[in-house]
PyMOL Python script that loads the backbone (N, CA, C, O; Angstrom):
from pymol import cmd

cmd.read_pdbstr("""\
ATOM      1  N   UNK A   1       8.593  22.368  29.819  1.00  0.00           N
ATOM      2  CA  UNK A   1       8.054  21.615  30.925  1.00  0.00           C
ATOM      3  C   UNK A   1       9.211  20.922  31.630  1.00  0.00           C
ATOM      4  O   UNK A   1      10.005  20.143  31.101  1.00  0.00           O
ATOM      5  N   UNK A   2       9.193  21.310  32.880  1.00  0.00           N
ATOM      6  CA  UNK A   2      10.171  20.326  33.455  1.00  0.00           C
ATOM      7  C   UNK A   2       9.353  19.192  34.556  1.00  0.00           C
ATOM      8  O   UNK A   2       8.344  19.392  35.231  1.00  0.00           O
ATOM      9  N   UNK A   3      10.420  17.641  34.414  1.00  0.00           N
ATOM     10  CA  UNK A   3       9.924  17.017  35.308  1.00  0.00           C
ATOM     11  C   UNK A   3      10.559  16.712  36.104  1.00  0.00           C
ATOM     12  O   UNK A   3      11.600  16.273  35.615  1.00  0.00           O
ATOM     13  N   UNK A   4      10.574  16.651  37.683  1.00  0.00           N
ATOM     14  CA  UNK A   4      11.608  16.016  38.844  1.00  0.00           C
ATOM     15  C   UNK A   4      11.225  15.073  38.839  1.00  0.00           C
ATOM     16  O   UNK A   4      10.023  14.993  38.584  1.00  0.00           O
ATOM     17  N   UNK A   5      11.932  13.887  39.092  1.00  0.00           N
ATOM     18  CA  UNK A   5      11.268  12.412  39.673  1.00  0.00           C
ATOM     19  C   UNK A   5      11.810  13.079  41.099  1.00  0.00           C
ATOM     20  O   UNK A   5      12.633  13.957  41.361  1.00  0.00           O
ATOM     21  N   UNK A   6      10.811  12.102  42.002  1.00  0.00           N
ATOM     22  CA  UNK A   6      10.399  12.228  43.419  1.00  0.00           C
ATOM     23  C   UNK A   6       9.621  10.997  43.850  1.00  0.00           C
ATOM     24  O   UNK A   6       8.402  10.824  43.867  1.00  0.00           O
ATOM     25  N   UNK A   7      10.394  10.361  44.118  1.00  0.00           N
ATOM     26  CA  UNK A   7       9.259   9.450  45.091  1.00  0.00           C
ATOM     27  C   UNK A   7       8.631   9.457  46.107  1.00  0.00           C
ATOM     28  O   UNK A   7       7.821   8.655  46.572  1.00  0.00           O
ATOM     29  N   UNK A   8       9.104  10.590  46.533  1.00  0.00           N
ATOM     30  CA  UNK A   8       8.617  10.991  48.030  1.00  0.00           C
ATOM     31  C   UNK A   8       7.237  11.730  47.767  1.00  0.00           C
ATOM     32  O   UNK A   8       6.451  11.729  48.715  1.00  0.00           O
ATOM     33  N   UNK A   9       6.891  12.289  46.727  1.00  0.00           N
ATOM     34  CA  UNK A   9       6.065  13.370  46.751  1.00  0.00           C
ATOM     35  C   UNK A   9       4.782  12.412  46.550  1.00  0.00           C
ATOM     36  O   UNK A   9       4.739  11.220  46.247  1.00  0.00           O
ATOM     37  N   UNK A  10       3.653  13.424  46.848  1.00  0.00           N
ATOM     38  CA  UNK A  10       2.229  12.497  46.763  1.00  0.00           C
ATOM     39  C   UNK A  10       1.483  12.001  45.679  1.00  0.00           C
ATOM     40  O   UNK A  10       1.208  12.729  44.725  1.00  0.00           O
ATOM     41  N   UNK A  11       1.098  10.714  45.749  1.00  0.00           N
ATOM     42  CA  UNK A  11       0.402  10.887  44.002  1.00  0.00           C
ATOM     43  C   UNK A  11      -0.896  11.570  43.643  1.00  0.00           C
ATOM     44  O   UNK A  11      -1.756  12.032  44.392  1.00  0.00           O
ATOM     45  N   UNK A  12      -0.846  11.533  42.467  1.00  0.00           N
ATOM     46  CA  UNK A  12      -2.032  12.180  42.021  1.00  0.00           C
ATOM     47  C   UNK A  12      -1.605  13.556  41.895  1.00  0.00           C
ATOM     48  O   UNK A  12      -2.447  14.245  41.318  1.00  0.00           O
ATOM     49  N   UNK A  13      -0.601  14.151  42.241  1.00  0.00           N
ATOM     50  CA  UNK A  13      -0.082  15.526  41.463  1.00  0.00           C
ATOM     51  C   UNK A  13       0.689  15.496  40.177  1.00  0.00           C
ATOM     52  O   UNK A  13       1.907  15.572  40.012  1.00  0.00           O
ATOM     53  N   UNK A  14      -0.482  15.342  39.117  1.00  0.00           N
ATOM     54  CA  UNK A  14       0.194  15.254  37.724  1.00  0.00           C
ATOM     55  C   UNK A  14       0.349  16.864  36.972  1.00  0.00           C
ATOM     56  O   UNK A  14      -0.035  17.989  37.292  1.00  0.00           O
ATOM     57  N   UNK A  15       1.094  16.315  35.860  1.00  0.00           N
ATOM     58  CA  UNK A  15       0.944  17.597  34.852  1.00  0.00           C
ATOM     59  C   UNK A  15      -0.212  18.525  35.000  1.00  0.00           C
ATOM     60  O   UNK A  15      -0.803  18.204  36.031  1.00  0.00           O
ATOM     61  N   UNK A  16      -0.689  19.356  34.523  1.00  0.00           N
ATOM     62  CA  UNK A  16      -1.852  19.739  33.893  1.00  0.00           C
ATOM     63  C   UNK A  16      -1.764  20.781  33.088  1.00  0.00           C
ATOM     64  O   UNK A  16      -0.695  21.346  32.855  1.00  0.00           O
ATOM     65  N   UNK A  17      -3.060  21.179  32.517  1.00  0.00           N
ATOM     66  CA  UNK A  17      -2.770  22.560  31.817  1.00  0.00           C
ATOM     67  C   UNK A  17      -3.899  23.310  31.567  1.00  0.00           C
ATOM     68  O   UNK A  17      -4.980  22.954  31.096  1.00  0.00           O
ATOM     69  N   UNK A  18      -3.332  24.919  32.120  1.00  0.00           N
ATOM     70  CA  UNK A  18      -3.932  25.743  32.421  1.00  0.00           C
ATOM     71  C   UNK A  18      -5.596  26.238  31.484  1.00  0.00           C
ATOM     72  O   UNK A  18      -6.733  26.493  31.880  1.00  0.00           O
ATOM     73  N   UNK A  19      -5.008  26.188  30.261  1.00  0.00           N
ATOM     74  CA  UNK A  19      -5.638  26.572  29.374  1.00  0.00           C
ATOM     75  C   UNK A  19      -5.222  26.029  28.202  1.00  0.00           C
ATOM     76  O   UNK A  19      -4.161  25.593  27.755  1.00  0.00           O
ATOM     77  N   UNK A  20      -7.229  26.283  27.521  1.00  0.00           N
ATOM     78  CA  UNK A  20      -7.447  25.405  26.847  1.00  0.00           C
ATOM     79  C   UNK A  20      -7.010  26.375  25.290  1.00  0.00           C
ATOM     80  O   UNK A  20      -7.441  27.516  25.127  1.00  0.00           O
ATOM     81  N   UNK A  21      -6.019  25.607  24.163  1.00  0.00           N
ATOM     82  CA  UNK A  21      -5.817  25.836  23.048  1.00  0.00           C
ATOM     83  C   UNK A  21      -6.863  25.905  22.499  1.00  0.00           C
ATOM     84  O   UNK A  21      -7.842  25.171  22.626  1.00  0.00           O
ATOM     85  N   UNK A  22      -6.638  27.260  21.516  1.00  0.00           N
ATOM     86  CA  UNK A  22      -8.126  27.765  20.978  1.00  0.00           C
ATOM     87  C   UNK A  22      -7.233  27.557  19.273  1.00  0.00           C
ATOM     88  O   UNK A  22      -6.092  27.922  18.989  1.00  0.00           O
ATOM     89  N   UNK A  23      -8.155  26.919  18.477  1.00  0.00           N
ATOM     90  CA  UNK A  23      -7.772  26.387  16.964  1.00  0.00           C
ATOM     91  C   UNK A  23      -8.626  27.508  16.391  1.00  0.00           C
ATOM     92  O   UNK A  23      -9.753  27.929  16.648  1.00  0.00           O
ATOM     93  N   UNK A  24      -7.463  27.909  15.326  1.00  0.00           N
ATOM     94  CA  UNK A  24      -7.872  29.394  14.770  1.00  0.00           C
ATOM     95  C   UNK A  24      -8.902  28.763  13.663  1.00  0.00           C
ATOM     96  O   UNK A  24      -8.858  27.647  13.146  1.00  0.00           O
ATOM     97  N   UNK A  25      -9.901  29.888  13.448  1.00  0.00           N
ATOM     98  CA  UNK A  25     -10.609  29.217  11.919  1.00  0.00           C
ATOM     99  C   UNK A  25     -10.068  30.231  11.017  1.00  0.00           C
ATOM    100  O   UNK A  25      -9.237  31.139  11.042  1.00  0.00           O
ATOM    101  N   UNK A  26     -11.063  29.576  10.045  1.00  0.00           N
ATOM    102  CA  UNK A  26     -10.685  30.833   8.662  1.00  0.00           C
ATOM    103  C   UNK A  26     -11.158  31.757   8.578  1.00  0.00           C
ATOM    104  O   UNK A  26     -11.279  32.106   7.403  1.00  0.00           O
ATOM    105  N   UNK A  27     -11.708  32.724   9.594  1.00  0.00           N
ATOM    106  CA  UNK A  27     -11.968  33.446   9.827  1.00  0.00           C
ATOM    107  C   UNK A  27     -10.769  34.840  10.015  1.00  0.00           C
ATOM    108  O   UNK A  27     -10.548  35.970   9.578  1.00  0.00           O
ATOM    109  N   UNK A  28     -10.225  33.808  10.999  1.00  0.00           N
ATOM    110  CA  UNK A  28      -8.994  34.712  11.522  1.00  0.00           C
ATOM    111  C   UNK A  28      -7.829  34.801  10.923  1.00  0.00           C
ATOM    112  O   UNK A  28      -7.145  35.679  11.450  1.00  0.00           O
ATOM    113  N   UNK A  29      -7.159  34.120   9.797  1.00  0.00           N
ATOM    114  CA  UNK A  29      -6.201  34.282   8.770  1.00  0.00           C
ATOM    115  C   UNK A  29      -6.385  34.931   7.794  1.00  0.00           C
ATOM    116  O   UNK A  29      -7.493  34.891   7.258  1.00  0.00           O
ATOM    117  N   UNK A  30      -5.259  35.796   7.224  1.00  0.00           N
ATOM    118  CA  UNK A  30      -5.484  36.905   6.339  1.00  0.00           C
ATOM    119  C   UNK A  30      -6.122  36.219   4.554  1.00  0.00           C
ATOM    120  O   UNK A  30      -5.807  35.209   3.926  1.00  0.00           O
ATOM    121  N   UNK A  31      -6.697  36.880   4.379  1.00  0.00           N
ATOM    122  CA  UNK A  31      -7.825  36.744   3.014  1.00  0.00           C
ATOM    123  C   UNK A  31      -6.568  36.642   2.026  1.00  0.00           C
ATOM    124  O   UNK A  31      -5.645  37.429   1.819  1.00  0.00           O
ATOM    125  N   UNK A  32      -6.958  35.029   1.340  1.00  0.00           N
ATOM    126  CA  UNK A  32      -6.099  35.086   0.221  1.00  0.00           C
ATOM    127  C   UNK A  32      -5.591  36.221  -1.058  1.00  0.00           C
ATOM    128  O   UNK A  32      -6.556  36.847  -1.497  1.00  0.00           O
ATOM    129  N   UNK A  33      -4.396  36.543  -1.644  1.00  0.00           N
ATOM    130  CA  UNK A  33      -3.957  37.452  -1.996  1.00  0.00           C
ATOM    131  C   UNK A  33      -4.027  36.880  -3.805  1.00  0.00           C
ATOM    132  O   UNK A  33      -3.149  36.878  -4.667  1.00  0.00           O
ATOM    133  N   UNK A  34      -5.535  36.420  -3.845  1.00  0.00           N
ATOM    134  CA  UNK A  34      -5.947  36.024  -5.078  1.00  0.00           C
ATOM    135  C   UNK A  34      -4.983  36.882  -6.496  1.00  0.00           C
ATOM    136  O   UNK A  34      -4.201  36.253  -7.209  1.00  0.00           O
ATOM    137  N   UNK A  35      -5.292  38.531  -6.675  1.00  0.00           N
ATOM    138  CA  UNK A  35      -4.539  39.025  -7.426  1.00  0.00           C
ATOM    139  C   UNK A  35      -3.680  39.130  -7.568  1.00  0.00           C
ATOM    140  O   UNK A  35      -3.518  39.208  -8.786  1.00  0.00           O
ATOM    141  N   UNK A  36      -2.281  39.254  -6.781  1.00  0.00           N
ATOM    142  CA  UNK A  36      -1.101  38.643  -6.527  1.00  0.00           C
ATOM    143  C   UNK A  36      -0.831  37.018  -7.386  1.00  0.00           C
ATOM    144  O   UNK A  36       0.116  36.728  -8.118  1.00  0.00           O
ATOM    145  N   UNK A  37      -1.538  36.498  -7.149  1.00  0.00           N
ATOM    146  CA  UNK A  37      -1.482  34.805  -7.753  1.00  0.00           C
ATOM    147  C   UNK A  37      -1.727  35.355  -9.407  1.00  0.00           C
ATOM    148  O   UNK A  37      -0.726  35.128 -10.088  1.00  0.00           O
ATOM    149  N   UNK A  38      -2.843  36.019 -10.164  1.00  0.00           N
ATOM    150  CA  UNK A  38      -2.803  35.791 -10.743  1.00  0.00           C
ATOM    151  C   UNK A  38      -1.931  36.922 -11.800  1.00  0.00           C
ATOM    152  O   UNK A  38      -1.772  36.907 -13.020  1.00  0.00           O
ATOM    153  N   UNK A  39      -1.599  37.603 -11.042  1.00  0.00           N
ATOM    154  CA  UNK A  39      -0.164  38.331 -11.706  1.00  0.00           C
ATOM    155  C   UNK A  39       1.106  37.512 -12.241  1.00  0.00           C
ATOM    156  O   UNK A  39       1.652  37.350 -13.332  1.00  0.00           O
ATOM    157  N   UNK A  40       1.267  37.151 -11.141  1.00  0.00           N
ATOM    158  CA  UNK A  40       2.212  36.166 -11.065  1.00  0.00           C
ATOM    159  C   UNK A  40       2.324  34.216 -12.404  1.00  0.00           C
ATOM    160  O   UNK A  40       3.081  33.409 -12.944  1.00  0.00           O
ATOM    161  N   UNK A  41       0.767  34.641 -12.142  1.00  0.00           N
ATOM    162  CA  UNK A  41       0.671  33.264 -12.957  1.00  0.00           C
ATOM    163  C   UNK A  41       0.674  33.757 -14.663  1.00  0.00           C
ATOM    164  O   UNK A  41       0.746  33.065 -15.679  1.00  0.00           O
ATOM    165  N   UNK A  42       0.566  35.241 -14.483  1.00  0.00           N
ATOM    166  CA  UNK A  42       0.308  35.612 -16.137  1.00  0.00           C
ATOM    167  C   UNK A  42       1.701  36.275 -16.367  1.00  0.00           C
ATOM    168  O   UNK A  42       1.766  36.777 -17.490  1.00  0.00           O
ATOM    169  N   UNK A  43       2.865  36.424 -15.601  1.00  0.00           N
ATOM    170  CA  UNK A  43       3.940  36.707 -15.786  1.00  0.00           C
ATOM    171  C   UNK A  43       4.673  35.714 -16.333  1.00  0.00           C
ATOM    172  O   UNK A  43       5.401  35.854 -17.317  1.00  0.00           O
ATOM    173  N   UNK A  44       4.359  33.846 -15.199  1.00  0.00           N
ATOM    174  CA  UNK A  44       4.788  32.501 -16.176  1.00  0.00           C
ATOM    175  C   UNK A  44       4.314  32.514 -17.186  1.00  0.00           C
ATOM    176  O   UNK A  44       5.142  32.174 -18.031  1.00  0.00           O
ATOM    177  N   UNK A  45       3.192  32.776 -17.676  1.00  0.00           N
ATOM    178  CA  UNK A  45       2.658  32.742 -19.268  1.00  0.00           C
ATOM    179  C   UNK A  45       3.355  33.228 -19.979  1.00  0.00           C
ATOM    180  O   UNK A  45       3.582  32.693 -21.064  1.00  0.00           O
ATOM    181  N   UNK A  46       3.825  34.178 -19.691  1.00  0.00           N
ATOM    182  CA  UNK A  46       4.848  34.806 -20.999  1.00  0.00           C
ATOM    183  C   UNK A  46       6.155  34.833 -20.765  1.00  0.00           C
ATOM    184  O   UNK A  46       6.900  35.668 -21.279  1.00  0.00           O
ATOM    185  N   UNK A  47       6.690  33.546 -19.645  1.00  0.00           N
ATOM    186  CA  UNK A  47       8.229  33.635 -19.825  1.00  0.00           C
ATOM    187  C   UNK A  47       7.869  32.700 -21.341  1.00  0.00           C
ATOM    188  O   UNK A  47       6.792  32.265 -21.749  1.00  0.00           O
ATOM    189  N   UNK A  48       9.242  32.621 -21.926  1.00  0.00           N
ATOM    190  CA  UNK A  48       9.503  31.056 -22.798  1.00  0.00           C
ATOM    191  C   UNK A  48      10.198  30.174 -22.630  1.00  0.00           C
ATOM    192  O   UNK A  48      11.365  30.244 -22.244  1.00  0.00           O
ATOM    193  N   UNK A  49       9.531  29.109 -22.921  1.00  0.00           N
ATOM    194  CA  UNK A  49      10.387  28.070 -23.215  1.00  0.00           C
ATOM    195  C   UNK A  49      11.505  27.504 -22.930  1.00  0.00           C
ATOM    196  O   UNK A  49      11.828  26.466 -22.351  1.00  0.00           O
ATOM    197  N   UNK A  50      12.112  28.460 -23.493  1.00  0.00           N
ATOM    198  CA  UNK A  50      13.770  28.599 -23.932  1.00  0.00           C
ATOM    199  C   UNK A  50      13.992  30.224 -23.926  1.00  0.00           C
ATOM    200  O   UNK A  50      13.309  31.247 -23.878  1.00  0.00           O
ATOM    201  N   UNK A  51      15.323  29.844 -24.003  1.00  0.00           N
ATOM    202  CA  UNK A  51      15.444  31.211 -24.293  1.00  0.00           C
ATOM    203  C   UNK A  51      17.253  31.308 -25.404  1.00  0.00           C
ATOM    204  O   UNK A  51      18.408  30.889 -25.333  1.00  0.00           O
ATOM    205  N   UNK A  52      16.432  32.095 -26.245  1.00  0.00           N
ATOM    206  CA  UNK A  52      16.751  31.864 -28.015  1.00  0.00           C
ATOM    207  C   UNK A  52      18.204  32.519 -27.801  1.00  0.00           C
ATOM    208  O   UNK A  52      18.796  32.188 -28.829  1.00  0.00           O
ATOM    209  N   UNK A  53      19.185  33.347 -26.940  1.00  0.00           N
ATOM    210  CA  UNK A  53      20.257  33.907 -26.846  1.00  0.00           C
ATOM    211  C   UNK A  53      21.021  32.432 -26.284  1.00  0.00           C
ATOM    212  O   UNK A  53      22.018  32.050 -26.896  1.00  0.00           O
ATOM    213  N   UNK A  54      20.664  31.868 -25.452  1.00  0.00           N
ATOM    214  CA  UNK A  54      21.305  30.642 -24.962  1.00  0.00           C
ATOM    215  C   UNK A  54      21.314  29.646 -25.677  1.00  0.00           C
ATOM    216  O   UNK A  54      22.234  28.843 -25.522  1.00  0.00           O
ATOM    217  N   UNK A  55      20.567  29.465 -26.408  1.00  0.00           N
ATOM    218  CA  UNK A  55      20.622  28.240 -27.323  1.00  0.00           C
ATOM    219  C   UNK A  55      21.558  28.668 -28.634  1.00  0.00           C
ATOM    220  O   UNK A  55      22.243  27.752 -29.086  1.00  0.00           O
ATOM    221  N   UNK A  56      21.646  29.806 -29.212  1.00  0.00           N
ATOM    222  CA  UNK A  56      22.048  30.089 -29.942  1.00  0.00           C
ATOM    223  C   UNK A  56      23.839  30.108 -29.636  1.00  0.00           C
ATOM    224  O   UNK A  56      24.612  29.862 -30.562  1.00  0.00           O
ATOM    225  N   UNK A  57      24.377  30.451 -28.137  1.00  0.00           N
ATOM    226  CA  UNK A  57      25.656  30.247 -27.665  1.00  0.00           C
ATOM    227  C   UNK A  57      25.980  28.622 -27.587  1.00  0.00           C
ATOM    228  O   UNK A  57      27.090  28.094 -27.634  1.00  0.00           O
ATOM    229  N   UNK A  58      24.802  28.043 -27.466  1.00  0.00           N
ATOM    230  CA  UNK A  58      25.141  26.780 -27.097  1.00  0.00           C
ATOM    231  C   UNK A  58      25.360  26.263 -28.421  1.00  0.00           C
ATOM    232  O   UNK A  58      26.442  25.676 -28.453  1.00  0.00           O
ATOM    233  N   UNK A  59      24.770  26.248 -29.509  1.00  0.00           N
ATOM    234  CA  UNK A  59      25.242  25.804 -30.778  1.00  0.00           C
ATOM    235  C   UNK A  59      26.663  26.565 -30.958  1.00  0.00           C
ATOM    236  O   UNK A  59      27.634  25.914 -31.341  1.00  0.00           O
ATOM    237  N   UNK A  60      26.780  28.029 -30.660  1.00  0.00           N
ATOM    238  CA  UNK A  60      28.120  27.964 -31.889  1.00  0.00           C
ATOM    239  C   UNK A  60      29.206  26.970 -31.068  1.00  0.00           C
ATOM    240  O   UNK A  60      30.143  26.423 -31.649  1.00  0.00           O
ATOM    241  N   UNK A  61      28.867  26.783 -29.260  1.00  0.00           N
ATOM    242  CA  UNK A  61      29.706  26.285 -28.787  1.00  0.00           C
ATOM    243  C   UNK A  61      29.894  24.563 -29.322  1.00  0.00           C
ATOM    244  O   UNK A  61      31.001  24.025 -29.336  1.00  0.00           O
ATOM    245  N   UNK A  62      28.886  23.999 -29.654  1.00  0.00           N
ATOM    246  CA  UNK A  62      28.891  22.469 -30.062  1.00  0.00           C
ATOM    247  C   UNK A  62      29.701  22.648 -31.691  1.00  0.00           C
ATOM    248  O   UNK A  62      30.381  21.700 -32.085  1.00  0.00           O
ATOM    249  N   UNK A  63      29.607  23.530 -32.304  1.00  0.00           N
ATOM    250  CA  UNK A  63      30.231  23.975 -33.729  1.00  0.00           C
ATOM    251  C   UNK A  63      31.908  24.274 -33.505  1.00  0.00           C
ATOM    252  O   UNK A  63      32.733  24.167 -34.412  1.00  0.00           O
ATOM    253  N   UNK A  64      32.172  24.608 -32.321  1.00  0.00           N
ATOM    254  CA  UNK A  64      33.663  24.912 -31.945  1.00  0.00           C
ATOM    255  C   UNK A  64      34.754  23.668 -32.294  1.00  0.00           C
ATOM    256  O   UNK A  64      34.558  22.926 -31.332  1.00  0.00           O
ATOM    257  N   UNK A  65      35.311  23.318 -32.738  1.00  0.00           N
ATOM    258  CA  UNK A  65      35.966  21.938 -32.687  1.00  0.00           C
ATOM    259  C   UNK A  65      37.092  22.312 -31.579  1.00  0.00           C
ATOM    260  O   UNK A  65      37.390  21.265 -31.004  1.00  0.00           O
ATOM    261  N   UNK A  66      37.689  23.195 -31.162  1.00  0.00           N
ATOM    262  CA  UNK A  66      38.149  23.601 -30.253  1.00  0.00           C
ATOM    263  C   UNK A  66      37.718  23.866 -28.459  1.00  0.00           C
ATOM    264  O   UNK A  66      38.371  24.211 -27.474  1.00  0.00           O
ATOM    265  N   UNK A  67      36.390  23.522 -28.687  1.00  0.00           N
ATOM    266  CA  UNK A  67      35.642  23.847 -27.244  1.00  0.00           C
ATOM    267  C   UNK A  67      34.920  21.773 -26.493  1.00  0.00           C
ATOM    268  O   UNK A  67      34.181  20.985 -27.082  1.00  0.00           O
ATOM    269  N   UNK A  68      35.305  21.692 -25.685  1.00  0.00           N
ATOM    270  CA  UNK A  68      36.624  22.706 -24.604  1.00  0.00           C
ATOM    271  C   UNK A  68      37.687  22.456 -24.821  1.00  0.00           C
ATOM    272  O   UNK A  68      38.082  21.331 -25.125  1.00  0.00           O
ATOM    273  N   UNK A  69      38.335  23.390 -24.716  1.00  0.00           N
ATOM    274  CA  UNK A  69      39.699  23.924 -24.578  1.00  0.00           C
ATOM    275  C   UNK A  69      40.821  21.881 -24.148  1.00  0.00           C
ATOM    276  O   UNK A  69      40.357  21.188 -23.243  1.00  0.00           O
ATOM    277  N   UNK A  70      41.893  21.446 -24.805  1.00  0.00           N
ATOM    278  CA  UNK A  70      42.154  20.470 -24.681  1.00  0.00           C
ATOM    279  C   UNK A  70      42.925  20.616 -23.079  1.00  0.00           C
ATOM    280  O   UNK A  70      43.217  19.583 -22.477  1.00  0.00           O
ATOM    281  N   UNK A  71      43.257  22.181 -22.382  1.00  0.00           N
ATOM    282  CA  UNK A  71      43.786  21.868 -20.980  1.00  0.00           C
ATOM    283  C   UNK A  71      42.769  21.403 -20.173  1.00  0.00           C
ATOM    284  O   UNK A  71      42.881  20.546 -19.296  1.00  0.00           O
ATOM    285  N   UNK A  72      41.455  22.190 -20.605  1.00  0.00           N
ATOM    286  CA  UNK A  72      39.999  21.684 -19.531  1.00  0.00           C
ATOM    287  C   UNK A  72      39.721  20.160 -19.813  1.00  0.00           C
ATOM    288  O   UNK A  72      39.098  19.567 -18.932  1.00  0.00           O
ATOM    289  N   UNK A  73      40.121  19.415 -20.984  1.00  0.00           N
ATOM    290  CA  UNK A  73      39.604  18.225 -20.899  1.00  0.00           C
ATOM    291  C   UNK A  73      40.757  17.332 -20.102  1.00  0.00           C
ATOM    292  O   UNK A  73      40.506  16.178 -19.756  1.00  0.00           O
ATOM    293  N   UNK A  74      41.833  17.857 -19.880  1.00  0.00           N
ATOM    294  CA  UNK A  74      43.255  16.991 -19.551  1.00  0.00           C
ATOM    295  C   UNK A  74      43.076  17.279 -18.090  1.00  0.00           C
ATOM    296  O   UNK A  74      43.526  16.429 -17.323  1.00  0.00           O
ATOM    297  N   UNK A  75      42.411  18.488 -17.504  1.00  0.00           N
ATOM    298  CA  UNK A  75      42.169  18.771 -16.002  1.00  0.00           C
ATOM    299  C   UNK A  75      40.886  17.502 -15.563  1.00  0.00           C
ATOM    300  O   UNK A  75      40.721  16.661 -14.679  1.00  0.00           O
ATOM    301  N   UNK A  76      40.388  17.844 -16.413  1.00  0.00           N
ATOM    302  CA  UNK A  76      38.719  17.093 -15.606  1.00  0.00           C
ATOM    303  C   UNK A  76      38.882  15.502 -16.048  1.00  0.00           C
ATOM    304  O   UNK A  76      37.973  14.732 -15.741  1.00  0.00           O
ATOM    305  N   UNK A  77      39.802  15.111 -16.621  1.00  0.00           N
ATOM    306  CA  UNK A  77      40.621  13.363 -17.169  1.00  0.00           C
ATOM    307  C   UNK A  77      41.155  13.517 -15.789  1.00  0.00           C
ATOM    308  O   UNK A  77      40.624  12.802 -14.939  1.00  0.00           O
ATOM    309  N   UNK A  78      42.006  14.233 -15.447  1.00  0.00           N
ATOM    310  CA  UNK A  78      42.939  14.214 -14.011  1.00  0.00           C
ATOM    311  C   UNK A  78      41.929  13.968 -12.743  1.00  0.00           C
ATOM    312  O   UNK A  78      42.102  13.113 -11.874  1.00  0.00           O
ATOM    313  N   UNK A  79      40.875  14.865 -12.816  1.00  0.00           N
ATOM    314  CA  UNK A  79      39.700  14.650 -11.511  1.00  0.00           C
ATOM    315  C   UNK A  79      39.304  13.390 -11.323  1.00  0.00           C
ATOM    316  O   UNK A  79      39.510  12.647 -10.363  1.00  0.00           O
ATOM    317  N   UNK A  80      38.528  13.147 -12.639  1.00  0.00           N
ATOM    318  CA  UNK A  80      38.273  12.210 -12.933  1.00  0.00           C
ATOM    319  C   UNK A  80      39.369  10.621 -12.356  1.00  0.00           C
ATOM    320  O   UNK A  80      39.028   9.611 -11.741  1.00  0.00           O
ATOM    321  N   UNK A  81      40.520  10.993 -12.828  1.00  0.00           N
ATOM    322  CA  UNK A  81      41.390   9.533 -12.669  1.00  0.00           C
ATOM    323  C   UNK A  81      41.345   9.380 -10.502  1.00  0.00           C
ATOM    324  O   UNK A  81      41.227   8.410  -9.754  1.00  0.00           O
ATOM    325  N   UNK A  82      41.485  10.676 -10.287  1.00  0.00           N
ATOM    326  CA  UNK A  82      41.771  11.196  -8.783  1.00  0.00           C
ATOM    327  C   UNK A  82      40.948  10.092  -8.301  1.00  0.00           C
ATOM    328  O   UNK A  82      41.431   9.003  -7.990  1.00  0.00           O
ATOM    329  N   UNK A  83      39.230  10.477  -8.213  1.00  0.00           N
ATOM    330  CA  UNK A  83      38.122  10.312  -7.823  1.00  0.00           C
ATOM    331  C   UNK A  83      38.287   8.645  -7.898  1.00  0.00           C
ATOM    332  O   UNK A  83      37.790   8.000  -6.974  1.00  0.00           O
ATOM    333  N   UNK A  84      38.995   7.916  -9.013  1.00  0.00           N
ATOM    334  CA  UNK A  84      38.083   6.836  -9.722  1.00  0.00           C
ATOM    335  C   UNK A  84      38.837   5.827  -8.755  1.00  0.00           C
ATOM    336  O   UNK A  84      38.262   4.833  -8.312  1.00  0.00           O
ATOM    337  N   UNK A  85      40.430   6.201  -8.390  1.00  0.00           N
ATOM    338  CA  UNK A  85      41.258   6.175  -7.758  1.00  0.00           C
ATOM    339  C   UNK A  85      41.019   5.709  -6.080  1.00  0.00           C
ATOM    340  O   UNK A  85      41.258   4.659  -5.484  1.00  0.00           O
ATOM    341  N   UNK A  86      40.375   7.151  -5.604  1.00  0.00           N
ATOM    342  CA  UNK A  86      40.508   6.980  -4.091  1.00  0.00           C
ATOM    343  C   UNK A  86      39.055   6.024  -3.778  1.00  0.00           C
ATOM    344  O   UNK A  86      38.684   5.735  -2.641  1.00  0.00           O
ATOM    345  N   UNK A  87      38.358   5.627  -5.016  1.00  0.00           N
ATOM    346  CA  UNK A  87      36.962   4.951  -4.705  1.00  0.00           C
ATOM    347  C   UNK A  87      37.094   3.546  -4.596  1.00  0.00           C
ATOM    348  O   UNK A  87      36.108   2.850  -4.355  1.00  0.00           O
TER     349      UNK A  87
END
""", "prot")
cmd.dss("prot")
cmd.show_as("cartoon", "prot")
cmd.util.cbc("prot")
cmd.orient("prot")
């Protein structure tokens, strides 16, 4: 929509509009895709939980007395000091 200001022009020539917006019902939108949903919802049913390969890396990693690695802890001490630094 564009508007000119004009003072010259006559009043009573406002906006208007042509036609009238028609509000869709539920008629006219496509029919829910019920089976789809419940595929989907019986596929979450049988993820798990957890999942027993990751947890199992994650222990031997807490069992490591070596993990992490003492350069990764001397890098992320360094970030760390950077950050604590410019704050």
């Amino acid at each position: 929509m564009n508007i000119e200001f004009n003072p010259s022009s006559p009043a009573g020539l406002g906006a208007s509009q042509s036609a009238a917006r028609r509000t869709p019902s539920v008629a006219d939108s496509e029919p829910a895709a019920f089976e789809q949903t419940r595929a989907l919802e019986q596929k979450l049913a049988e993820v798990p939980t957890s999942r027993p390969e990751a947890v199992a890396k994650a222990r031997a990693l807490i069992a490591d007395d070596q993990y992490p690695p003492e350069l990764t802890m001397s890098r992320l001490a360094s970030l760390l000091a950077i950050h604590l630094k410019n704050s």
